[in-house]
N, C-alpha and C positions, 0 to 999 in steps of 0.2 A: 643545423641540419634537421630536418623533418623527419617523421616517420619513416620506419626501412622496414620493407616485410623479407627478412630472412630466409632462405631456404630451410627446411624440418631437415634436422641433419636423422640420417636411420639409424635407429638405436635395439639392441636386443636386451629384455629386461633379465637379468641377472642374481640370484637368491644369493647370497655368500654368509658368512658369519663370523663375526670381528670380535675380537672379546673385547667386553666392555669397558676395561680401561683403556684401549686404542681407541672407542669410539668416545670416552670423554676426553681420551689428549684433543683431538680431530674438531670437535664442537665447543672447544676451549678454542684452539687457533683459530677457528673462523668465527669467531663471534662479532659483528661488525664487521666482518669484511665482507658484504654481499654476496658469498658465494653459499649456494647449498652442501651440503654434505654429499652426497651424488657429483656435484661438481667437482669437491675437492679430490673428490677419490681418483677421479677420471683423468684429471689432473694431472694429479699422483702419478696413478698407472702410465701415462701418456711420459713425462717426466721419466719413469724408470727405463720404461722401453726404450725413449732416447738413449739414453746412458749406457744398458746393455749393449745398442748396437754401435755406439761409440768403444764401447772396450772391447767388442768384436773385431771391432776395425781395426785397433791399438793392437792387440793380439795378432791379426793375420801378416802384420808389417813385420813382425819380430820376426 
């Protein structure tokens, strides 16, 4: 496959503050795996939110 120009996904830029041993586990795990740190987070965050509203859903069934 060739070239694919992607759509710019809209992004809002973010200041947070990690402490610095989370941010050396985070840059240990993705060493080699091509992802940035910004990606991993986003990831991350996207990952969690899943899960929250999967045990939202688990909970409202009870």
């Amino acid at each position: 496959m060739g070239f694919v120009i992607k759509p710019k996904k809209q992004t809002v830029m973010k200041n947070i503050r990690i402490p610095a041993k989370t941010v050396e586990r985070i840059e240990k795990a993705i060493e080699g795996k091509g992802v940035s740190f910004s990606g991993f987070v986003i990831q991350a965050c996207e990952f969690c939110l899943q899960e929250l509203n999967s045990n939202d859903d688990d909970t409202e069934e009870e």
